[in-house]
C-alpha positions as CSV (number, residue, x, y, z in Angstrom):
1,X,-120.5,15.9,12.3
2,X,-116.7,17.6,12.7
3,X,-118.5,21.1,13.9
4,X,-120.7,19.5,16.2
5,X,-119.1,16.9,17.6
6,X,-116.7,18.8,20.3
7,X,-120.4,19.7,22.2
8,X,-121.7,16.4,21.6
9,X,-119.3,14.7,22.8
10,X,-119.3,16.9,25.7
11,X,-123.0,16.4,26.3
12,X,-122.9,12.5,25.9
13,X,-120.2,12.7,28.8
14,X,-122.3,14.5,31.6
15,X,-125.8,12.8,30.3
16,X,-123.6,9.2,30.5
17,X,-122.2,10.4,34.0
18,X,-125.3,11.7,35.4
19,X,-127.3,8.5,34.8
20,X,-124.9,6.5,36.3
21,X,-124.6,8.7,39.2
22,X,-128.6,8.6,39.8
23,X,-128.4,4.5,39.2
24,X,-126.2,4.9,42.2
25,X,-128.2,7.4,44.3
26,X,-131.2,5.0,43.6
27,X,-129.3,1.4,44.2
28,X,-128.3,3.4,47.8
29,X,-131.4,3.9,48.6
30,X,-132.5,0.9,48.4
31,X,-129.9,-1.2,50.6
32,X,-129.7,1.9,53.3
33,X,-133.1,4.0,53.3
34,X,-132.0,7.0,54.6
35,X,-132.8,10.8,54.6
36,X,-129.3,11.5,53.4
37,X,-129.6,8.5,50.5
38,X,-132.4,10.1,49.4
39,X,-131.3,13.8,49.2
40,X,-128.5,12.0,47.1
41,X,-131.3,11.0,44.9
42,X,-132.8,13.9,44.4
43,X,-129.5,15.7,44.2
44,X,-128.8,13.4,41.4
45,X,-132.1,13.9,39.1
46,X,-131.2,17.5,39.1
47,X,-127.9,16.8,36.4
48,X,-130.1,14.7,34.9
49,X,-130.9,18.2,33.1
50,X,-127.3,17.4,31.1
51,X,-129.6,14.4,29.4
52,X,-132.0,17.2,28.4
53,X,-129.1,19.2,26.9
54,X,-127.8,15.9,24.9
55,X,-131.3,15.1,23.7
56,X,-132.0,18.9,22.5
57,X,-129.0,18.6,20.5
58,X,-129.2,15.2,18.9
59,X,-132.9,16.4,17.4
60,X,-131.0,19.3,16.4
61,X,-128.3,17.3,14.4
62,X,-131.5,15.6,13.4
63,X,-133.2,18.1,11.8
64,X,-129.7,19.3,10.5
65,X,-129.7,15.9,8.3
66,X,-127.8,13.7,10.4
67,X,-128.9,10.0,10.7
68,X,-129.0,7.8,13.7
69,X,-126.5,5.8,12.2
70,X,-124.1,9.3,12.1
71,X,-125.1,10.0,15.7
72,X,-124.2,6.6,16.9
73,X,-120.9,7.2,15.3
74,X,-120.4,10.3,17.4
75,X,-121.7,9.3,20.5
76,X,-118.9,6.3,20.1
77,X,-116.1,8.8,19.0
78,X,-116.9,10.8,22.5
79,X,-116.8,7.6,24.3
80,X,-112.7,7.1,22.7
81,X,-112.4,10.4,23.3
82,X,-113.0,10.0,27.2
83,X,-110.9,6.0,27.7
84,X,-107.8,5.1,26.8
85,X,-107.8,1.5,27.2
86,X,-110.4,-1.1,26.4
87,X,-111.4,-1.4,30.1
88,X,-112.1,2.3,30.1
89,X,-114.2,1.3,27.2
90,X,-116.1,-1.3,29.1
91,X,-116.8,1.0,32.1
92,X,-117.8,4.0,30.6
93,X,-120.2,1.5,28.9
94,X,-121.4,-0.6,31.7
95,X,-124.4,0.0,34.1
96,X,-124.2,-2.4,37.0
97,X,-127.7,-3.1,38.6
């Protein structure tokens, strides 16, 4: 968990970030249908590749021996790692429909 968790937590960052960003691009889309809302969208799926990245390396811990229960831990640890107060928490956390 200590080796990999510098990458992970790096990973779970841009995967969080990129789905939130395409939640966005989408939401946008849907009160203003435009041609630039929806090159936004489509600008978003592309770093939606980052989630591909964080899921690659969470089978790999996987098959390293690492439980669900250990990547949970990890994927909290990156979320400290990124807020320093509990409202940092909450938004790094939240999706707002």
């Amino acid at each position: 968990m200590a080796y990999a968790q510098p990458s992970f937590a790096t990973l779970t960052f841009k995967c969080d970030h990129a789905m939130r960003e395409h939640l966005v691009a989408k939401q946008a889309v849907v009160q203003e249908p435009s041609a630039k809302t929806v090159a936004h969208v489509e600008a978003a799926e592309i770093a939606l590749l980052d989630c591909q990245d964080y899921d690659l390396m969470r089978k790999q811990l996987v098959r390293w021996g690492l439980s669900e229960n250990e990547l949970s831990e990890m994927s909290l640890k990156a979320v400290e790692e990124r807020a320093g107060t509990l409202p940092d928490v909450v938004r790094i956390h939240e999706i707002r429909y």
